[in-house]
C-alpha positions in Angstrom: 78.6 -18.1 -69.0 79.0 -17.2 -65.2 76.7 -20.1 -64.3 79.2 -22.5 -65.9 81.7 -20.7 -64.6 80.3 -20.7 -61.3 79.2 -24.7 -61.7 83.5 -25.3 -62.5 84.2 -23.8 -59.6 81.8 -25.6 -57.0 82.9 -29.2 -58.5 86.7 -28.2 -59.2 87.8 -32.2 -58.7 85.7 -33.0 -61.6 87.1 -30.2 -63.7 90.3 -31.0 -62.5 89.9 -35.0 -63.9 87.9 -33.9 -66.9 90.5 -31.7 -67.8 93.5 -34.2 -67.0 91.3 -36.2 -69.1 90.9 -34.3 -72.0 94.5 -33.4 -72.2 95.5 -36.8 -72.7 93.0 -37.6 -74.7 93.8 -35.0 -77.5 97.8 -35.7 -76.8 97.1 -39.0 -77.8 95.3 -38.1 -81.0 97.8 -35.7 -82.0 100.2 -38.6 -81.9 98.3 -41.5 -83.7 98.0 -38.8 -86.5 101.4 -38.2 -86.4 101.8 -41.8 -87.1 99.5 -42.0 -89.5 101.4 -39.3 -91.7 105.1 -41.4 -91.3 103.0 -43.9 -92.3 101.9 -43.1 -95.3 105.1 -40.7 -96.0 107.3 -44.1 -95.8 104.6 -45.7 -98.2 104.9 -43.4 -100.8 108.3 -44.0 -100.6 108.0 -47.4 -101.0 105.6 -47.1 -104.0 108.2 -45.5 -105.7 110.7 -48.4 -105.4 107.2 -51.0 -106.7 106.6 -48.3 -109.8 110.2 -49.3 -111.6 110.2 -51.6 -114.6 112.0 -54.6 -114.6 112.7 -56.9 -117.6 110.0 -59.8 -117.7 113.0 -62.5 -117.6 114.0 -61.3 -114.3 112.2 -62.5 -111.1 110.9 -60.6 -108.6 113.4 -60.4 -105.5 112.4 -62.7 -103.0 112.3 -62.0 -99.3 112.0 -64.1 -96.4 110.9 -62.2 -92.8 111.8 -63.8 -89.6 109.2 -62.0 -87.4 109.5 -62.8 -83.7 105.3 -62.1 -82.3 106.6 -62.6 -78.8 109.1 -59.5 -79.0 108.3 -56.4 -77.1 106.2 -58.6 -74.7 103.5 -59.8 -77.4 103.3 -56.7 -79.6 106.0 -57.3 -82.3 103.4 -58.5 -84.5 100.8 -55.7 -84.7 104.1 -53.4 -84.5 105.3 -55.2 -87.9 101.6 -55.8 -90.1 101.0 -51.3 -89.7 104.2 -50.3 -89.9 107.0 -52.3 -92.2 104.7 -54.9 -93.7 102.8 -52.1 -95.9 106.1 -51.0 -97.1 108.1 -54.4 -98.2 104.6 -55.2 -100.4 104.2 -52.3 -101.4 108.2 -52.3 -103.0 107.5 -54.8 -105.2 108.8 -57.5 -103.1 107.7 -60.9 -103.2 107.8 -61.3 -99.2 107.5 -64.7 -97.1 106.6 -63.8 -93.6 107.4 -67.1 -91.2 106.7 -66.6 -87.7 109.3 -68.5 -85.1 106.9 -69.3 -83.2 109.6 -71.4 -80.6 113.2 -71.2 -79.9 115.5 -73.3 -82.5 112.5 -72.9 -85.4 114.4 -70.5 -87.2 117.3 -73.3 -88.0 114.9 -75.8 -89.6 112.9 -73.2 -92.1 116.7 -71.7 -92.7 117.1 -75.5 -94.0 114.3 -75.4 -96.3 114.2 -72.1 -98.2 116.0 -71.9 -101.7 116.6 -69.1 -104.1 116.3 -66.3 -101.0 117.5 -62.8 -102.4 117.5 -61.5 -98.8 116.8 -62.2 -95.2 114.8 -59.7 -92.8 114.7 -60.5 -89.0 111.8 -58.8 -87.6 112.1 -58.8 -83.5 114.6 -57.8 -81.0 118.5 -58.9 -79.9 117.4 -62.6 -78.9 115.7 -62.9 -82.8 118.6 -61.7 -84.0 121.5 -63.8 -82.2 119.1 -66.8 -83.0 119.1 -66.3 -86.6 123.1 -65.4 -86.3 123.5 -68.5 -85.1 121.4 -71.2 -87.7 123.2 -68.6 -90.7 126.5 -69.5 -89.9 126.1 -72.8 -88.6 128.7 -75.2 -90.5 125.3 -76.7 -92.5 123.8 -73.3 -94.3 127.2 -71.4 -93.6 128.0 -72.1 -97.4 124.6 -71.0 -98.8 123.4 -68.1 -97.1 126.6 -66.4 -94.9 127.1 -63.9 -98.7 123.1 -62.9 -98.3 122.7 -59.2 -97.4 120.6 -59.5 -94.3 118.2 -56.8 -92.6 116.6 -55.6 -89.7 114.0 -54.4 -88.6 113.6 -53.3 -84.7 110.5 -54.7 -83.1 112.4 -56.1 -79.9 113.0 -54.4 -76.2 116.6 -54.3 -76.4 117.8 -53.8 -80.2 121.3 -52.9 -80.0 122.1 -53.3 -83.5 119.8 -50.7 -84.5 121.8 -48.1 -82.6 124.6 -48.6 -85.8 123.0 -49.2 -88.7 119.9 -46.3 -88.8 119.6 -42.9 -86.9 118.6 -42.1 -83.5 115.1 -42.1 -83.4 112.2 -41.1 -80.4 109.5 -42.5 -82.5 108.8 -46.1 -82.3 107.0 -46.0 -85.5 109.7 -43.8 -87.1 112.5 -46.0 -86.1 110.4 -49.0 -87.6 109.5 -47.6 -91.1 113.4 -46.1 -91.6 114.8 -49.9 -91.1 112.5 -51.0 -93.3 113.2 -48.4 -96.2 116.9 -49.0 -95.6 116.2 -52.7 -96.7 114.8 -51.0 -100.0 117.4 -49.0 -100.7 120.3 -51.5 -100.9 123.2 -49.8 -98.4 125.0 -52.7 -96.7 128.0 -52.6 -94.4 130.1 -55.2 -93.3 129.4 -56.6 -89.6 132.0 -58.1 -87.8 131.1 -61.2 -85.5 132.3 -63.3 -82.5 132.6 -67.1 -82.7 132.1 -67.9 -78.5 133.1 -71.8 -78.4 132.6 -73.4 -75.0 134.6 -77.0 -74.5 131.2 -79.3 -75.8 129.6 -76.7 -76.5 127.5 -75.5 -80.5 129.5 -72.6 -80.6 127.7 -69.1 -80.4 127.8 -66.0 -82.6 127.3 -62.9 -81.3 127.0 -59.1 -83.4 128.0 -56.9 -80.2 129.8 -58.8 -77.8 129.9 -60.7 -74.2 129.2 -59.6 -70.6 130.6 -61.1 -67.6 130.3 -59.5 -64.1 128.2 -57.6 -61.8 127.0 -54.9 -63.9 125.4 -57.3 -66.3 124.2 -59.3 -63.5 122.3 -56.2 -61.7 121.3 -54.8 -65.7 119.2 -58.3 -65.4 117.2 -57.4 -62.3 116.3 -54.1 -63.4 112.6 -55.0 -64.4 112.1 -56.5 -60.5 112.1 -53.2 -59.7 109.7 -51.6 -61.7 107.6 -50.2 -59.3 110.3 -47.4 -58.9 109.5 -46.0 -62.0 113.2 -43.9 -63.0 114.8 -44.9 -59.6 114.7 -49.1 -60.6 117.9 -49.0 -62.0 120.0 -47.4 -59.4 117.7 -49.5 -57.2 118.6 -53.0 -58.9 122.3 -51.9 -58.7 122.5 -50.5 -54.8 120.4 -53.9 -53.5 123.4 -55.7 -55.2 125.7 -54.3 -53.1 124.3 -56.0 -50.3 126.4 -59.2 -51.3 129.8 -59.7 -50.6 131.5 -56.6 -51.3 133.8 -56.4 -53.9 132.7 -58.2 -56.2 135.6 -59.6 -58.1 135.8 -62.0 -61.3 139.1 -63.8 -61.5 140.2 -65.5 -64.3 143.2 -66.3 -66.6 142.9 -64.9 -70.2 145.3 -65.7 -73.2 144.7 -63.2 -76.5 146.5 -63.0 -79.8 147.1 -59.6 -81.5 144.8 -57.5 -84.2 145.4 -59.0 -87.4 146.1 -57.0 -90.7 142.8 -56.9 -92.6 143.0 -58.4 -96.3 141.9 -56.4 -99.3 137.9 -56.8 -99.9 137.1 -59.4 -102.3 135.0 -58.3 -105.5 131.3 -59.0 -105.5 131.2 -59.4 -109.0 133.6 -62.7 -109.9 135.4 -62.5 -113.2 133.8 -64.2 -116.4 134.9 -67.5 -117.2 137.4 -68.5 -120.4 135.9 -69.5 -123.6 136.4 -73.7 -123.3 139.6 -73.8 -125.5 141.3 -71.4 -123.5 140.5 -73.2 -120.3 142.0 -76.8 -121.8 144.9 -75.1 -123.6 145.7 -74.0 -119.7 144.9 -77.3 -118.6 147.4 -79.2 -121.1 149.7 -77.1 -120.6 149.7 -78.1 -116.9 149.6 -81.1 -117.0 152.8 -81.4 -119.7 154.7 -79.2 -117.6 157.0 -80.4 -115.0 155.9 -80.0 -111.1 157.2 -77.2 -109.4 159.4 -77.5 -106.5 158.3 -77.2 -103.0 159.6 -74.9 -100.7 159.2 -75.9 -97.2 157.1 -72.9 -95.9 158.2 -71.8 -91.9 155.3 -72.0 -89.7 155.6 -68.9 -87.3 154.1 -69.4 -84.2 151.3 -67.8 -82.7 152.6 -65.3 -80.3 149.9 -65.8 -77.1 149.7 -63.2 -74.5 148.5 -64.7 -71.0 147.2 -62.7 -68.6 145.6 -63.3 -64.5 142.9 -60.9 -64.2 140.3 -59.4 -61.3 137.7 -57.8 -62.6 134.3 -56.6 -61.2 133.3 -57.0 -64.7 135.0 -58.2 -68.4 133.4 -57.2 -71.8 134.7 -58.4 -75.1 133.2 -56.0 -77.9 133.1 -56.1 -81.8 134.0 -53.1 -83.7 130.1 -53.3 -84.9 129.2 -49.5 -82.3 131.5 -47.6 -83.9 132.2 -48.8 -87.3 135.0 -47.7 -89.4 135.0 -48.7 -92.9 138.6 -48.3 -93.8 140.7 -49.6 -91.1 143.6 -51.7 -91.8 143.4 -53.8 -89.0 140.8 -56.4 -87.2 140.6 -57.0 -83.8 137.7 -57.0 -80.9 138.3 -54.9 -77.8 138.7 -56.4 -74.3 137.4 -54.1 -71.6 139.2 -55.0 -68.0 137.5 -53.4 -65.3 139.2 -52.4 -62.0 137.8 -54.4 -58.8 138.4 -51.5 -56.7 135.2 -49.6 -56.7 133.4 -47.6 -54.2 129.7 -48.8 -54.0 128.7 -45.2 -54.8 130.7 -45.4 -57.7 129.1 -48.7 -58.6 125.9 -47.5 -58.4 126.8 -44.4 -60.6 128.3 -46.3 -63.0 125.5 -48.8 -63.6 123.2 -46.4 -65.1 125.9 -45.1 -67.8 126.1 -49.3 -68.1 122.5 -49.4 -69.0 122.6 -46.9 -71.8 126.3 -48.5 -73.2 127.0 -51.7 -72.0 130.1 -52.2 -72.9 131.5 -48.7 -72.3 134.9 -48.6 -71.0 135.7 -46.5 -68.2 138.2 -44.9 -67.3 141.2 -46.7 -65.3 140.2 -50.0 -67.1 142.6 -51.7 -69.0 141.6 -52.2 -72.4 143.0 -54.9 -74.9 143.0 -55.1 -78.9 142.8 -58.9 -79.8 141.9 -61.3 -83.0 141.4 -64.5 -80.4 141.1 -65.3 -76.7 140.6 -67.8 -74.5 139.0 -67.1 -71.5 139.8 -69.6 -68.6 137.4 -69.6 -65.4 138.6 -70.7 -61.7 137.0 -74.3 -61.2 133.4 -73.8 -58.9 132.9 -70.3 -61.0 129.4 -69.7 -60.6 127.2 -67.2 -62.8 126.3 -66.1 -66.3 127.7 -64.8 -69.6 125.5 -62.0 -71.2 126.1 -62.6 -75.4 124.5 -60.2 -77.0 121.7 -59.7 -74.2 120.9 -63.2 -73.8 121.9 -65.3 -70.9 124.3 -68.3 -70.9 126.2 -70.3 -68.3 129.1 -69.2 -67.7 132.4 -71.2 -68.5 135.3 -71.2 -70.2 134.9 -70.3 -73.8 137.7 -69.5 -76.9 136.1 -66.0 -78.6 137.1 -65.8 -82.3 137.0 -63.1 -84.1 135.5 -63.2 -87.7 135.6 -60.5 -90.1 132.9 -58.7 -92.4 131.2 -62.0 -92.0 127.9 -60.8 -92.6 126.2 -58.3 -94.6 123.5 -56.0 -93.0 121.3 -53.2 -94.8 121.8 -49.9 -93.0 120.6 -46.2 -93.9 122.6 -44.3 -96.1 123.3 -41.4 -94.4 124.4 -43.5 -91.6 127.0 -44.9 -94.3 127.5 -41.2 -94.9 128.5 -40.3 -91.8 130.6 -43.1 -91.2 132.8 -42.8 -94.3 132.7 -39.0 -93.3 134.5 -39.7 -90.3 136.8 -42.1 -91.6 138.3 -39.4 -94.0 138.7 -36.9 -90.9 
């Protein structure tokens, strides 16, 4: 024992590595077992959902997965076939996994498929907007905008994951919760943002739009990487560098929140035996027309506004969700363009984390519409919903519990908690 000792000791940089070594090595272990277990936890889980009965005239419940294999730089698909594909099987799903393999693929297959029970989109924001967009397009918007829709979080950036299951350190955790979400049948009502250039296809966004030099500094984070944890106050202190303050300046005209309608049934009333529908239809037609009454149209009561901003956000409700408000509307963050560079660089972490945070001094705005007017030569770039577009003037429409997405329940829990507080 004292000659090993003693033979540690004379080579103490190889003890050193081999120990550094070995350390890893086992941490690394530890954690693939770890895995393992969620793994197979979540599977039996999902076995339990494949083990009901179901009457042999109904059909299985078809699924259709948009999986993205070039989210999370090339590993989406491994991250999907361990860890969510073993589970949808498994639930006695009859699953259709199509790969979109290029931008704009999506729309065509959306064209194609019939009889879908529900959608899954499998990747990060950019799969997400993407499939937003081709569902309620003016050509499918008919067939599919009523099917419940989930997601599973495979991407770099998944915002939308932050409100629909719970805060999770574990990649593979976070991954197999979605996906047993989709089994369990929640859903909550997104709200979503209709961005119309002038010639523009209009865009649909989930969480909002970005304009200014936060989102423009957010971008060049990754150039930095060789900073490790100091890139980001890096990629906003270099940005400073250009002409100093930064200001936006545009003109902006907003309508108010509008009072949100009663929630339609999902389950439509039968229909009248046939006699009773042509007794009504007789009846009619005999009787004499009613009069018209010349309805007043009331109009629209427009707000205009000049701003100067270093940065503008216009947000959905879709972060902080609250299923029983009366009223729909989309906040407008106006930041103030007089900032202190130390301030700016401050801020652009907390940016980072919550992109459309609104700090303090900003004035905020509650609107149902907008129109967004840019000075002629504006140069730059809109951030929807993490992806980049050119920036110019646009008209942002707000649309209601347009779509349907699957979402844990005890994150419904919570949220109808906090509504009754």
């Amino acid at each position: 024992m004292a000659k090993v000792l003693r033979t540690l000791r004379n080579h103490w940089k190889k003890t050193t590595f081999g120990v550094c070594l070995l350390s890893w090595g086992g941490n690394w272990l530890y954690g693939q077992h770890c895995d393992n277990l969620l793994r197979r936890a979540a599977c039996q889980e999902a076995q339990v959902f494949g083990n009901q009965l179901i009457p042999s005239s109904m059909p299985l419940k078809k699924a259709t997965v948009f999986l993205n294999p070039a989210a999370c730089k090339g590993k989406a698909r491994n991250l999907f076939e361990k860890n969510a594909a073993p589970i949808l099987h498994l639930s006695g799903l009859d699953v259709t996994v199509v790969k979109t393999d290029y931008e704009g693929q999506a729309k065509k297959l959306l064209e194609l498929m019939e009889n879908t029970d529900l959608i899954i989109i499998a990747g990060g924001d950019g799969t997400v907007q993407e499939a937003n967009v081709n569902l309620l397009s003016s050509c499918v918007q008919a067939v599919f905008s009523k099917i419940p829709i989930g997601f599973i979080p495979l991407g770099k950036t998944c915002t939308l994951s932050h409100t629909l299951y719970p805060e999770s350190t574990n990649q593979v955790q976070h991954i197999t919760n979605a996906t047993l979400a989709i089994l369990k049948g929640e859903t909550v009502p997104l709200d979503v943002l209709q961005i119309k250039g002038e010639k523009e296809q209009p865009v649909f966004a989930v969480t909002g739009l970005r304009w200014g030099s936060y989102r423009d500094a957010g971008v060049k984070v990754s150039k930095y990487w060789y900073l490790g944890p100091l890139k980001t106050k890096a990629a906003h202190f270099f940005s400073t560098f250009k002409e100093w303050p930064q200001k936006r300046q545009a003109a902006l005209m907003y309508l108010g929140p509008t009072e949100r309608p009663p929630e339609e049934p999902e389950e439509k009333p039968s229909r009248p035996p046939l006699y009773v529908r042509l007794y009504r239809r007789l009846r009619l037609y005999w009787s004499s027309p009613p009069k018209e009454i010349p309805q007043e149209v009331t109009p629209e009561d427009w707000e205009e506004l000049k701003l100067s901003t270093i940065e503008l956000s216009i947000a959905t409700q879709n972060r902080q969700l609250d299923l029983t408000r009366t009223e729909d509307f989309m906040d407008i963050c106006i930041e103030a363009d007089t900032v202190g560079k130390g301030q700016f660089v401050n801020r652009g972490s907390q940016k980072m984390r919550d992109p459309h945070m609104c700090p303090e001094g900003s004035q905020c705005i509650q609107a149902s519409r907008c129109i967004l007017q840019l000075r002629e030569g504006t140069e730059g770039s809109f951030g929807i919903d993490n992806e980049e577009y050119e920036a110019m003037p646009v008209e942002v429409k707000l649309l209601p519990r347009k779509l349907r997405f699957f979402c844990d329940p005890r994150v419904r829990e919570q949220m109808l908690h906090a509504a009754v507080q």
